[in-house]
VEXSE-388788 format. One record per residue (C-alpha): residue in three letters; x, y, z. Coordinates in pm, 1 decimal. Each point is the difference from the previous one (the first is absolute). Layout:
N
(atom 'ALA',(X,Y,Z)),
...
***
This chain:
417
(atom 'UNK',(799.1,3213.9,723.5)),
(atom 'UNK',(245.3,-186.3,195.5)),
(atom 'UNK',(-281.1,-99.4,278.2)),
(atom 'UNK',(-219.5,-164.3,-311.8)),
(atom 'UNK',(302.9,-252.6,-42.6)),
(atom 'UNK',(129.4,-5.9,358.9)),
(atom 'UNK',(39.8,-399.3,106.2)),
(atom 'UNK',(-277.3,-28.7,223.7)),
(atom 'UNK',(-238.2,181.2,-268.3)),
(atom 'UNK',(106.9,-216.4,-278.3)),
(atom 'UNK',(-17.4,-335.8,233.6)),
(atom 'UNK',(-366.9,30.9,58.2)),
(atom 'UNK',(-18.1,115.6,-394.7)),
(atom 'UNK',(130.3,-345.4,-101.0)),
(atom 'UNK',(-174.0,-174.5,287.7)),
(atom 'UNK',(-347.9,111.5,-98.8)),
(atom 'UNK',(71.0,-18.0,-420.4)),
(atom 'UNK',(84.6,-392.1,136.9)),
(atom 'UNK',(-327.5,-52.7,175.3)),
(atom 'UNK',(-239.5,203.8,-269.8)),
(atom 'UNK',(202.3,-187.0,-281.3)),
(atom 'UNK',(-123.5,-318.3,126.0)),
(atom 'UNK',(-349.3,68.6,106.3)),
(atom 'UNK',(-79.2,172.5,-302.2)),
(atom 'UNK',(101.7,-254.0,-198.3)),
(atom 'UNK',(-241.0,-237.6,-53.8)),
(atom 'UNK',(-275.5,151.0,227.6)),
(atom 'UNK',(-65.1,269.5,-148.7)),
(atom 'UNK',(-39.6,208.3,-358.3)),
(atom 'UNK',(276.6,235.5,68.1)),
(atom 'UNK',(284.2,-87.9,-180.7)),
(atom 'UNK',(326.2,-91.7,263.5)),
(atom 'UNK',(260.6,78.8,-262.0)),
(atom 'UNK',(-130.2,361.3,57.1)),
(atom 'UNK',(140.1,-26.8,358.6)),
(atom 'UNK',(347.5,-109.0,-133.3)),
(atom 'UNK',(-10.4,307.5,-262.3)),
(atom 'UNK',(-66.8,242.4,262.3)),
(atom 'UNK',(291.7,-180.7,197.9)),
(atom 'UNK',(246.8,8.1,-301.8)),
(atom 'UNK',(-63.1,438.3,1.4)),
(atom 'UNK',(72.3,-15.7,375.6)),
(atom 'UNK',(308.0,-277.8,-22.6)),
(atom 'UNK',(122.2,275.8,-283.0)),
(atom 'UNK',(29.7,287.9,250.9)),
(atom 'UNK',(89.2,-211.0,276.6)),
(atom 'UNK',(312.2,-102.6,-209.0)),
(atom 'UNK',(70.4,376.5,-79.1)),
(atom 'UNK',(-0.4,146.2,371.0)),
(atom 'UNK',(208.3,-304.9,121.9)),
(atom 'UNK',(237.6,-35.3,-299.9)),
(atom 'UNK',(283.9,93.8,188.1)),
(atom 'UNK',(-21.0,-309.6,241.0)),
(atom 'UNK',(-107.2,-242.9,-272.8)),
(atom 'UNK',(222.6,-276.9,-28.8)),
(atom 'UNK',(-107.0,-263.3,-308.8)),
(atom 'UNK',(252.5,-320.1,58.4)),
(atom 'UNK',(35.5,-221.4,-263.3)),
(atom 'UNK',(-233.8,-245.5,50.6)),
(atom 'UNK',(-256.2,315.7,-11.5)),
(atom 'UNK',(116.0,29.1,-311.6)),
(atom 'UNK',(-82.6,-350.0,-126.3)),
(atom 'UNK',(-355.5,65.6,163.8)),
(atom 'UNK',(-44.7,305.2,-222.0)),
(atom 'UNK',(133.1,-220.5,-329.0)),
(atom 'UNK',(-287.4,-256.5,73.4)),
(atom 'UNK',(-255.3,233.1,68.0)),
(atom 'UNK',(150.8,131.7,-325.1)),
(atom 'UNK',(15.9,-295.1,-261.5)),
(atom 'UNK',(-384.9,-3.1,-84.4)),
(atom 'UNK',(-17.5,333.7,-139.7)),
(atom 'UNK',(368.7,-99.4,-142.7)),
(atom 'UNK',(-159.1,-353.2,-190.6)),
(atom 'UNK',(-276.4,232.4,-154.1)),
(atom 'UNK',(214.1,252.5,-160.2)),
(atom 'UNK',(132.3,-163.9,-367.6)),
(atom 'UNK',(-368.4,-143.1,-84.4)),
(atom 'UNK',(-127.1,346.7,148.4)),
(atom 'UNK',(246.1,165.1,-247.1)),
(atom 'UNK',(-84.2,-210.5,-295.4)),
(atom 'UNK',(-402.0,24.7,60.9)),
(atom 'UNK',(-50.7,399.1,-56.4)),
(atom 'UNK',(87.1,54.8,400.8)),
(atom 'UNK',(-306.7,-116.6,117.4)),
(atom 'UNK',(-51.3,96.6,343.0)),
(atom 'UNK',(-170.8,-328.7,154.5)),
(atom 'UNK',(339.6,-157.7,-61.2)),
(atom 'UNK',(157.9,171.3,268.4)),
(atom 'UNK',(-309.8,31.3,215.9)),
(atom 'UNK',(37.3,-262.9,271.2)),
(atom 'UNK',(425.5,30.3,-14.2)),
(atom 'UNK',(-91.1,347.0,67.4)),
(atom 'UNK',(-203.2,-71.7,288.1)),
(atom 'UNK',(263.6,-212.6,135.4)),
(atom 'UNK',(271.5,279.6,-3.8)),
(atom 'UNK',(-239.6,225.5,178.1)),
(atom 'UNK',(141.2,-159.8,304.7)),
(atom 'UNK',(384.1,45.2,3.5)),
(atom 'UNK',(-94.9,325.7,191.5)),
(atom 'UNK',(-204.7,-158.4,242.5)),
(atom 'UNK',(253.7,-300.3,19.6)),
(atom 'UNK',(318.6,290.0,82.4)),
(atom 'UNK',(-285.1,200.1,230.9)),
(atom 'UNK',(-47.1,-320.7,209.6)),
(atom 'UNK',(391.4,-147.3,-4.3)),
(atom 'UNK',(64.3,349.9,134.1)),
(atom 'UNK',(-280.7,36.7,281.1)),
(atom 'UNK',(-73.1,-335.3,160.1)),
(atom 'UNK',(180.1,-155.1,302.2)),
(atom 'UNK',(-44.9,-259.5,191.5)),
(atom 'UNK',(-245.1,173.8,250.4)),
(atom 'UNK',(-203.3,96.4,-258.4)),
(atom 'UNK',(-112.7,-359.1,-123.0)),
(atom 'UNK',(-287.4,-39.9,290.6)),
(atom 'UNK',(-148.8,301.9,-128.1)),
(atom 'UNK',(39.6,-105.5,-391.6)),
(atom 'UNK',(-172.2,-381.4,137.7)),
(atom 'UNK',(-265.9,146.5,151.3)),
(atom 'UNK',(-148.3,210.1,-333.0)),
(atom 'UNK',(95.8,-302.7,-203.0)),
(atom 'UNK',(-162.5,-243.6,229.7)),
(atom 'UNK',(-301.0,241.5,27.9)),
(atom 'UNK',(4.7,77.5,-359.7)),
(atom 'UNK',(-24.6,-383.3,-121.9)),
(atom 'UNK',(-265.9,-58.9,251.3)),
(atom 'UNK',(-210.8,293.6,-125.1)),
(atom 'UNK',(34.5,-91.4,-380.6)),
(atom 'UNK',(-73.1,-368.0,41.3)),
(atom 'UNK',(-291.6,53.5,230.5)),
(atom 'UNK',(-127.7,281.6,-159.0)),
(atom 'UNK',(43.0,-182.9,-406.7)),
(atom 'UNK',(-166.8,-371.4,199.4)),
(atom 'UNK',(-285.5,255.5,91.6)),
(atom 'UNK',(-51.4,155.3,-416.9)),
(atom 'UNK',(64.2,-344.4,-116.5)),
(atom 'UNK',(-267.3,-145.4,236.8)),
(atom 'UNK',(-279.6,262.4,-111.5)),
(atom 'UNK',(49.3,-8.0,-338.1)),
(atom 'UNK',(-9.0,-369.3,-53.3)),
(atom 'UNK',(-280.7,-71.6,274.0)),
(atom 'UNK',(-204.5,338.6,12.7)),
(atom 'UNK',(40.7,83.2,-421.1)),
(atom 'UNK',(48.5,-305.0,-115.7)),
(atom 'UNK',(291.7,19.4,-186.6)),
(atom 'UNK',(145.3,-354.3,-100.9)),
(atom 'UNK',(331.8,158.1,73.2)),
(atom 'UNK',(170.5,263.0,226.7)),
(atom 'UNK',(162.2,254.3,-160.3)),
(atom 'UNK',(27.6,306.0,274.8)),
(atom 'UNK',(102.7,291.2,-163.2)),
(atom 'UNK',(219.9,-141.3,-221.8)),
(atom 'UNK',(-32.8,-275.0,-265.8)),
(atom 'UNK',(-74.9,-364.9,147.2)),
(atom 'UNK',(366.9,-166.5,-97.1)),
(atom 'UNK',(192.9,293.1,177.6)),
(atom 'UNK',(-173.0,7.0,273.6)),
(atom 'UNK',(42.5,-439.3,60.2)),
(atom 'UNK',(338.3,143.0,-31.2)),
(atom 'UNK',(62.7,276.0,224.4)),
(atom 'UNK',(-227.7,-166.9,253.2)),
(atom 'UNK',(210.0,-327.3,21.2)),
(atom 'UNK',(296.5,262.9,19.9)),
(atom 'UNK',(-180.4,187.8,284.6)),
(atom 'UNK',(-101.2,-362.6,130.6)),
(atom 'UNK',(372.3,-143.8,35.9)),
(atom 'UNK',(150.2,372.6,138.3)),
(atom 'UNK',(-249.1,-61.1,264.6)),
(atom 'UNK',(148.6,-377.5,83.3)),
(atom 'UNK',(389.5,113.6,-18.0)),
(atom 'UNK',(-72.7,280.8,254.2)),
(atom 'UNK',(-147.2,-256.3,239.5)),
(atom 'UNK',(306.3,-105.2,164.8)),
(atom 'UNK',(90.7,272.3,260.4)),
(atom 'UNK',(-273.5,211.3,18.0)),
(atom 'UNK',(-244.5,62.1,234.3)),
(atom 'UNK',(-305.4,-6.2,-228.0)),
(atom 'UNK',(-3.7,-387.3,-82.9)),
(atom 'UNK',(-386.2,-21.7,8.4)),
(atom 'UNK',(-30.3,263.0,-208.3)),
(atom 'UNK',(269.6,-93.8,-271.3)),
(atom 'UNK',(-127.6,-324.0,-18.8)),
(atom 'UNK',(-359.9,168.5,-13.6)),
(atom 'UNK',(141.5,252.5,-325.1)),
(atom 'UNK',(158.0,-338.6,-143.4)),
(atom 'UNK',(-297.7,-198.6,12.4)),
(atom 'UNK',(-209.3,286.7,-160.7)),
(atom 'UNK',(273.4,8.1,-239.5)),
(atom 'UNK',(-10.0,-307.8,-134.6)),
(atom 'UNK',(-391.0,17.1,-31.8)),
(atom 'UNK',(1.4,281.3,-138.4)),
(atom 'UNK',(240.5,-171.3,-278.7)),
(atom 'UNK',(-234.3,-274.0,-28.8)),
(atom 'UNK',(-302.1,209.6,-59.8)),
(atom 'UNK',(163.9,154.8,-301.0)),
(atom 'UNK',(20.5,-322.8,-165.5)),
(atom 'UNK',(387.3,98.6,-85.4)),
(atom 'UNK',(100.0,-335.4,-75.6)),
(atom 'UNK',(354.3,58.9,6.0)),
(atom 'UNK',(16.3,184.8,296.3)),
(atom 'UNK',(-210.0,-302.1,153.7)),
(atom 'UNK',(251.8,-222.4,-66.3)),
(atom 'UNK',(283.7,178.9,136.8)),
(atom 'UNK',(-206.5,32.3,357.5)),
(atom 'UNK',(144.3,-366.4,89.0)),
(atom 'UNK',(382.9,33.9,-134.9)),
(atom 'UNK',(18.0,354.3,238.5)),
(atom 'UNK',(-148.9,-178.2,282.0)),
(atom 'UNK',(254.8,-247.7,-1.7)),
(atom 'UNK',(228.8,217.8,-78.2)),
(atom 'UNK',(-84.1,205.1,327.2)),
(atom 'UNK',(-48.8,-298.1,193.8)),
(atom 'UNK',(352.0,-126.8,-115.6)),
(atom 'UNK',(153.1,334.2,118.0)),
(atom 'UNK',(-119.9,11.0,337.8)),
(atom 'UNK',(56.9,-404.7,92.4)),
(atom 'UNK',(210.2,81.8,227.5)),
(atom 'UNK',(-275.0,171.4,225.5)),
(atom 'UNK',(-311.2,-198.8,-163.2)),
(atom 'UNK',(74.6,-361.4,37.2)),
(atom 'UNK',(-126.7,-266.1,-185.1)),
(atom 'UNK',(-308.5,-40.1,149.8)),
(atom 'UNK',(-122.6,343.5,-116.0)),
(atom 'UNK',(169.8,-39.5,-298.0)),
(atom 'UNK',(-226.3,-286.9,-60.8)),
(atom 'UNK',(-312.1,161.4,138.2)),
(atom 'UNK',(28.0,305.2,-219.4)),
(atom 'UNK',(86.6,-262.2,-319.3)),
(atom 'UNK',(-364.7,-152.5,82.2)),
(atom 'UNK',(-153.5,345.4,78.4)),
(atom 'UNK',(42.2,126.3,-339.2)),
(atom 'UNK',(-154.3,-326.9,-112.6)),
(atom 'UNK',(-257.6,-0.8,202.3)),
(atom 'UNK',(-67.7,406.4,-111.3)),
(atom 'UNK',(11.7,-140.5,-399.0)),
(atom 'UNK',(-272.5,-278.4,-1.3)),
(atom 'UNK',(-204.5,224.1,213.6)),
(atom 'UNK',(49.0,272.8,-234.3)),
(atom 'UNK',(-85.2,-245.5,-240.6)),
(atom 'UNK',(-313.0,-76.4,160.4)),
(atom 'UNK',(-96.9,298.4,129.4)),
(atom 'UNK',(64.0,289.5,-266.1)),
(atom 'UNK',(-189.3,-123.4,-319.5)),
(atom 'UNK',(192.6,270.5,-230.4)),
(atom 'UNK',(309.5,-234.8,146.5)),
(atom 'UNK',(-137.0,-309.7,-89.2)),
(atom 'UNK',(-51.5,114.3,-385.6)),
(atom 'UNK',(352.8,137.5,-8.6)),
(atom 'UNK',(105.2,-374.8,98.2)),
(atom 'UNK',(-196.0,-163.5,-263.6)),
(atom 'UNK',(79.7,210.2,-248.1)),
(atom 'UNK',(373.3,0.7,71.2)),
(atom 'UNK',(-43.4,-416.5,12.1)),
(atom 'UNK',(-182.5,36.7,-351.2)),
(atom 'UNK',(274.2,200.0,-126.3)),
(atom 'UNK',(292.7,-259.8,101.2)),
(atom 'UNK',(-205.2,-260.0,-162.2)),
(atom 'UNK',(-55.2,182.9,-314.2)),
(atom 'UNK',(397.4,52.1,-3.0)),
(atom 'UNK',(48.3,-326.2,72.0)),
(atom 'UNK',(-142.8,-91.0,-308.4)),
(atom 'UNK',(160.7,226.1,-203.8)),
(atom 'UNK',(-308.4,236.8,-35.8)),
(atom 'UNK',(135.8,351.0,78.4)),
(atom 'UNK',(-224.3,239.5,-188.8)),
(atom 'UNK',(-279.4,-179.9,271.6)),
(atom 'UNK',(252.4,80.3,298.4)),
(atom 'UNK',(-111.5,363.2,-86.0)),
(atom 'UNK',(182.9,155.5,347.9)),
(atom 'UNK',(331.5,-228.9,19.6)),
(atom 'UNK',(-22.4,-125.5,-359.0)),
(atom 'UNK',(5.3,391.4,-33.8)),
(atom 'UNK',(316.1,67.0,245.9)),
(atom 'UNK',(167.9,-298.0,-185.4)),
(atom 'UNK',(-39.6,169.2,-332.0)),
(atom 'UNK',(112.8,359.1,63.9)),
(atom 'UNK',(307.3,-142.1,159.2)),
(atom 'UNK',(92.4,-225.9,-320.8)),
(atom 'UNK',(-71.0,391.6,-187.3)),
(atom 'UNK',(225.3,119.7,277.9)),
(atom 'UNK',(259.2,-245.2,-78.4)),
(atom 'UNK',(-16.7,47.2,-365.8)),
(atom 'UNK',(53.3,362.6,46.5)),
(atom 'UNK',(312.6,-71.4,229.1)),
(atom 'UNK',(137.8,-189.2,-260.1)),
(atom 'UNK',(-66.4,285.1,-285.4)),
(atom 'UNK',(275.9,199.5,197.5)),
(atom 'UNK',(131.4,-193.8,296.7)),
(atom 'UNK',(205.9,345.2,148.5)),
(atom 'UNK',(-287.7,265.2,26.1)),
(atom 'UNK',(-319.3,-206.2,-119.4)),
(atom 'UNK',(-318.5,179.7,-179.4)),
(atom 'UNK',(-173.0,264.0,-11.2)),
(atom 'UNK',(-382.6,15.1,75.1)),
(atom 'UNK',(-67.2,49.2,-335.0)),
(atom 'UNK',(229.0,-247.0,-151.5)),
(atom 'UNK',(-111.2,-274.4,224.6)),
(atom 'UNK',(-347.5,77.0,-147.4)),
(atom 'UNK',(113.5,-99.6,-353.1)),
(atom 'UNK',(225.4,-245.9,136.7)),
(atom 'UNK',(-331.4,-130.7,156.7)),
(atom 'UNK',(-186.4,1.6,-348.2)),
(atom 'UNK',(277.8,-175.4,-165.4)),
(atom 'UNK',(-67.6,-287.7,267.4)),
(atom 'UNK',(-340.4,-13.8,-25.0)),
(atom 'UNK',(1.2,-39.1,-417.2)),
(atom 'UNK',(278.1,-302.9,82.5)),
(atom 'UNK',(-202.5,-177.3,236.0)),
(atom 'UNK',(202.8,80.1,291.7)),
(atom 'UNK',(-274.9,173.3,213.9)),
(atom 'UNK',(-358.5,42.3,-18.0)),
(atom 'UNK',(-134.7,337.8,-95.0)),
(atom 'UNK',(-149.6,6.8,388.1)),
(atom 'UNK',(352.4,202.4,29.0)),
(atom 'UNK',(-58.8,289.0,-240.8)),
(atom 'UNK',(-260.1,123.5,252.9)),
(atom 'UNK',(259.8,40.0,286.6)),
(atom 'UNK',(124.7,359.1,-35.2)),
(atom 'UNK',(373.2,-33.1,-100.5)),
(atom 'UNK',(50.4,-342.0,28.8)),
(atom 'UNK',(-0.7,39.8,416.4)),
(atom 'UNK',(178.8,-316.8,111.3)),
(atom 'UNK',(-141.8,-39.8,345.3)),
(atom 'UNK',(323.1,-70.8,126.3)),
(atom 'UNK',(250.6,256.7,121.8)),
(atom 'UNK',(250.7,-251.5,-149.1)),
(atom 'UNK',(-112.2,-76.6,-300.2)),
(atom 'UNK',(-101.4,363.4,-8.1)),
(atom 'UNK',(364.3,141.3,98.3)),
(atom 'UNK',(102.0,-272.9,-305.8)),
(atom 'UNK',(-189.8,158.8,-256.5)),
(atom 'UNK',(20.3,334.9,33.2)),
(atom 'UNK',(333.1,66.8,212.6)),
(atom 'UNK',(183.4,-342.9,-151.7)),
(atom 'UNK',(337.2,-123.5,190.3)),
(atom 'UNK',(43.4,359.7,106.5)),
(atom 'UNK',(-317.5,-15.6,174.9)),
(atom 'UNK',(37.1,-295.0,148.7)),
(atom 'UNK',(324.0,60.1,186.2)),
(atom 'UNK',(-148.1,341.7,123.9)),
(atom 'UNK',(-334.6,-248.4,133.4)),
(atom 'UNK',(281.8,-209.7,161.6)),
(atom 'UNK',(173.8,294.7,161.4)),
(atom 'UNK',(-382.0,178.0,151.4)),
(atom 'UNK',(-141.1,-326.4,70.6)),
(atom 'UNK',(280.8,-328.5,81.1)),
(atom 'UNK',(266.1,215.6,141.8)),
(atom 'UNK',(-237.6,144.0,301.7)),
(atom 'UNK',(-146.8,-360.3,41.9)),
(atom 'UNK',(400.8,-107.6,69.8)),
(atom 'UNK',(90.4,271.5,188.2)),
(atom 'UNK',(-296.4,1.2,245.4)),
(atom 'UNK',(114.4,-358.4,79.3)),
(atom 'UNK',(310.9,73.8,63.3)),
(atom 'UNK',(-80.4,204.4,225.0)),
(atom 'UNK',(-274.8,-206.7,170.4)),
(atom 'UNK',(245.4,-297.9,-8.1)),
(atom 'UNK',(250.0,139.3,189.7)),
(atom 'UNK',(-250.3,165.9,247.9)),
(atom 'UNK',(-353.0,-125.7,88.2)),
(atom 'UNK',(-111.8,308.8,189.9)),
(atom 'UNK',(-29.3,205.0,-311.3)),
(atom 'UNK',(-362.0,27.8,-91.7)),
(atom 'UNK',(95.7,219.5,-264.0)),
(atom 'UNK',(189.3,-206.7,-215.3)),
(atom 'UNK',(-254.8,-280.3,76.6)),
(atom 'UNK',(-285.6,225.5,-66.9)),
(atom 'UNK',(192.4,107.7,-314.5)),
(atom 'UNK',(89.3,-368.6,-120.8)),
(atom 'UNK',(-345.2,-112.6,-0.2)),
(atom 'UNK',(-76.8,304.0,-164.9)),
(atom 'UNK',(233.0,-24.7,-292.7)),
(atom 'UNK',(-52.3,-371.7,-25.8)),
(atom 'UNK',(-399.7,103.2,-31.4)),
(atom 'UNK',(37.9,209.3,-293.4)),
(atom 'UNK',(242.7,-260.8,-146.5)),
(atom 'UNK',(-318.2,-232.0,5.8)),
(atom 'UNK',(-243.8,248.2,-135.8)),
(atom 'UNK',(182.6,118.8,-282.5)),
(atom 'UNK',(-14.3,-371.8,-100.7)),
(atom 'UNK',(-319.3,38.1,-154.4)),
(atom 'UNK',(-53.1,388.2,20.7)),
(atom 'UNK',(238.9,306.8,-102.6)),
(atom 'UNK',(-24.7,56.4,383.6)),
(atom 'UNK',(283.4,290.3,-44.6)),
(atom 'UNK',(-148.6,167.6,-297.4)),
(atom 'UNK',(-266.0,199.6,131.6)),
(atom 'UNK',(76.1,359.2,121.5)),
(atom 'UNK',(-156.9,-41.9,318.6)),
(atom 'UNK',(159.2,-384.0,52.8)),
(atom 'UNK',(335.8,111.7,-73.6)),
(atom 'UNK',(26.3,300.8,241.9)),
(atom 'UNK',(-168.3,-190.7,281.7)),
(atom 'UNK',(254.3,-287.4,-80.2)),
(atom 'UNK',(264.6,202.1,-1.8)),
(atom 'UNK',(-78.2,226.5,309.0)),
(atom 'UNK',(-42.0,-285.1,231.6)),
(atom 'UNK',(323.9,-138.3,-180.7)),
(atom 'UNK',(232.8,316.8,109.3)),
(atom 'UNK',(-203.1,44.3,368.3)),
(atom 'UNK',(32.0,-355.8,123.2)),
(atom 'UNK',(404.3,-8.6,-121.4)),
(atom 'UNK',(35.0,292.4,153.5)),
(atom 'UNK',(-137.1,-94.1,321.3)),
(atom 'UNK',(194.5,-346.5,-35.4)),
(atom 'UNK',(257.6,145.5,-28.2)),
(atom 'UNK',(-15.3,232.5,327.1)),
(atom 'UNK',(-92.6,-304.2,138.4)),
(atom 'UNK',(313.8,-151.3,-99.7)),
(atom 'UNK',(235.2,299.9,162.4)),
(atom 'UNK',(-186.8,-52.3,333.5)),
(atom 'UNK',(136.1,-355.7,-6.0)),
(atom 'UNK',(351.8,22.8,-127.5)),
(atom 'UNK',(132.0,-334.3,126.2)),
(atom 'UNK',(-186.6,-143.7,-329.7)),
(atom 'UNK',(281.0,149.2,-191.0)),
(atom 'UNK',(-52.1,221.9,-339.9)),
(atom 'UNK',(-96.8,-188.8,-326.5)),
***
C-alpha cells in the first residue's frame, strides 16, 4: 500500500490530475471537478501513510480556515432554511481541497516545479486549443449564435478567459512561448464567441494587468503593440463575426435605453441591475446572515407590488443576483462577505506580495492574474457559485500557492512574508 503513496508515485498522480484538470475543462464534456474528487480520495490516504512526517505550520493553518469560511458563511441561513443541502454545496466543494492542499505542502520541492510547469503548461495549451476548436464548429459549422461547449455559454466566456490569462502569466520563463501565446489567443476567442459580455470586458483589464507585471522584460514598445493588438483583434471581430456585431448593438441599445431611464427595455443589464437592487433589499432584511432562497422570493414579490422591480424578476429562480457579491450579500449577509474577502482578496494580496518581492515567480504571477480574473467575473456573474467553478477556482488556488511558495524556499534571500 505504501508503494501506491510512495513520493515519486504520488508526484506523477498530482502532475497528471494538473494537466487532465485543465484540458478537460473547457474542451471537453467530462466534468474536471471529477479529477479533483478522485484526487481528494488519494490526498486522503496519502495524508494517512505519511502522517507521521506531516508537519501543518501555522500559516497552513490559516490556509485551511480560508478554504474553510465558505462552508462556515452558509451554515446559520442553512440552519434556519430546513438544512437544505445546496447551501453548503459549493463551500463544500471548496473544503474538498484541504487534503490536497496538506498532500502537496508535504510532497513538492523545488526540483519538482519543472515537472508540475510542464503538465500545467501542456494542460492550458490543450484546453484552450482544444475549447477554440468546439467553439469554432459550433458557431461556424451548426450555426449556433453562441458557443456554449459543453457547458452553458456564460461559464464557458468565463473559464475560457480564465484558461486565456493562465496561458499569458506562464509565458515568462518557459520554453513554449509560441504556444502559450497560441492557447491565449484561442482563449480569448473562444471568450468572444460565447458572447459572455462580462468576461469580454475583463479580456483588456488582464492584459494590462499581465503586461504591467512583466514591464520589466516587455518594454514599452510591446507594451504598446499588444495595447493596439487587442484593438485591432476587437473591430475586426466586430467586422468579421456577425453574431459579434449584434452583441455590440444590442449592448449599445441597452446603455441607451438605461440612459433614459427605461430599464424593463434593457431586458439583459436592466435585468442584472434589478436582481441586485432585490439582492440589496434582502441584505438589508438581515444584514448578518442575509435570506434564504425562499424568503428572497417573497421579499421579491413584496418589491414588485411596491414598484421597486418589474415582475421580469419573479421568473429568475430564487432571485439569482448575477453577482457573486451581491449574491454572497443576500444570502450569506456580512458573514458572507468577509468569508468572499478571505477566498477571494486575501489570495489576490498575497500573490503580490510575493510577486513584488520576487519577479521570477510565475506562480504567484500566474496566480495574481488568476484571482484578479475571477474578481472581475463575479462582477456580473456568481462566478464562485457553481460546483464545478468553485472547485476549479479553488484547485488552481491551493496548486499555484503551493508551487509559489516552493518557489519562494528556492530563493530565500527574498526573505519570509
Amino acid at each position: 500500500m505504501t508503494g501506491v503513496f510512495a513520493r515519486e508515485r504520488a508526484l506523477m498522480v498530482n502532475q497528471w490530475a494538473l494537466l487532465l484538470v485543465l484540458a478537460l475543462l473547457i474542451a471537453t464534456p467530462i466534468r474536471s471537478h471529477g479529477v479533483v474528487a478522485l484526487l481528494m480520495l488519494y490526498s486522503i490516504g496519502y495524508l494517512v501513510v505519511h502522517r507521521h512526517t506531516l508537519e501543518v505550520d501555522r500559516f497552513d493553518w490559516v490556509v485551511i480556515g480560508l478554504l474553510l469560511l465558505f462552508l462556515l458563511s452558509r451554515l446559520p441561513i442553512f440552519w434556519l432554511d430546513e438544512q437544505q443541502s445546496r447551501y453548503l454545496s459549493p463551500g463544500a466543494h471548496m473544503l474538498a481541497l484541504v487534503p490536497i492542499y496538506l498532500m502537496l505542502r508535504h510532497l513538492v520541492y523545488p526540483v519538482d516545479l519543472p515537472l508540475f510547469r510542464n503538465k500545467m503548461e501542456m494542460g492550458v495549451i490543450l484546453g484552450c486549443l482544444g475549447a477554440f476548436g468546439v467553439a469554432l464548429y459550433q458557431t461556424h459549422w451548426l450555426g449556433l449564435t453562441r458557443a456554449d461547449g459543453f457547458l452553458f455559454s456564460i461559464n464557458l466566456g468565463y473559464l475560457s478567459c480564465a484558461m486565456a490569462f493562465l496561458a499569458a502569466s506562464l509565458v515568462r520563463g518557459s520554453r513554449r512561448k509560441a504556444w502559450l501565446l497560441l492557447a491565449a489567443l484561442a482563449g480569448v476567442l473562444t471568450c468572444l464567441l460565447t458572447l459572455t459580455r462580462g468576461a469580454i470586458l475583463a479580456i483588456p483589464l488582464l492584459l494590462l494587468l499581465v503586461l504591467v507585471l512583466n514591464a520589466d522584460r516587455l518594454g514599452w514598445k510591446a507594451i504598446v503593440g499588444a495595447l493596439v493588438g487587442v484593438i485591432a483583434l476587437a473591430m475586426l471581430s466586430y467586422a468579421a463575426l456577425p453574431q459579434v456585431e449584434r452583441r455590440v448593438d444590442y449592448s449599445l441599445a441597452e446603455i441607451r435605453n438605461l440612459a433614459e431611464d427605461n430599464i424593463e427595455a434593457a431586458v439583459s443589464s436592466g435585468g442584472r441591475i434589478q436582481l441586485w437592487t432585490a439582492a440589496s433589499h434582502a441584505f438589508m432584511e438581515r444584514p448578518l446572515i442575509g435570506l434564504g432562497y425562499a424568503e428572497r422570493e417573497a421579499l421579491n414579490a413584496e418589491l414588485v407590488e411596491q414598484g421597486v422591480i418589474t415582475e421580469w424578476v419573479l421568473g429568475v429562480s430564487r432571485g439569482h443576483a448575477h453577482s457573486q457579491y451581491f449574491e454572497v450579500a443576500a444570502t450569506g449577509g456580512v458573514l458572507g462577505l468577509l468569508a468572499l474577502a478571505g477566498y477571494l482578496v486575501v489570495p489576490g494580496i498575497y500573490h503580490w506580495r510575493l510577486y513584488r518581492r520576487d519577479r521570477s515567480n510565475t506562480w504567484s504571477q500566474a496566480g495574481l492574474v488568476f484571482t484578479a480574473g475571477f474578481a472581475l467575473y463575479s462582477l456580473t456573474e456568481a462566478a464562485i457559485h457553481h460546483e464545478m467553478m468553485t472547485t476549479f477556482y479553488a484547485y488552481m488556488q491551493v496548486m499555484m500557492l503551493v508551487l509559489a511558495l516552493v518557489h519562494r524556499r528556492e530563493a530565500p534571500a527574498f526573505g519570509t512574508l
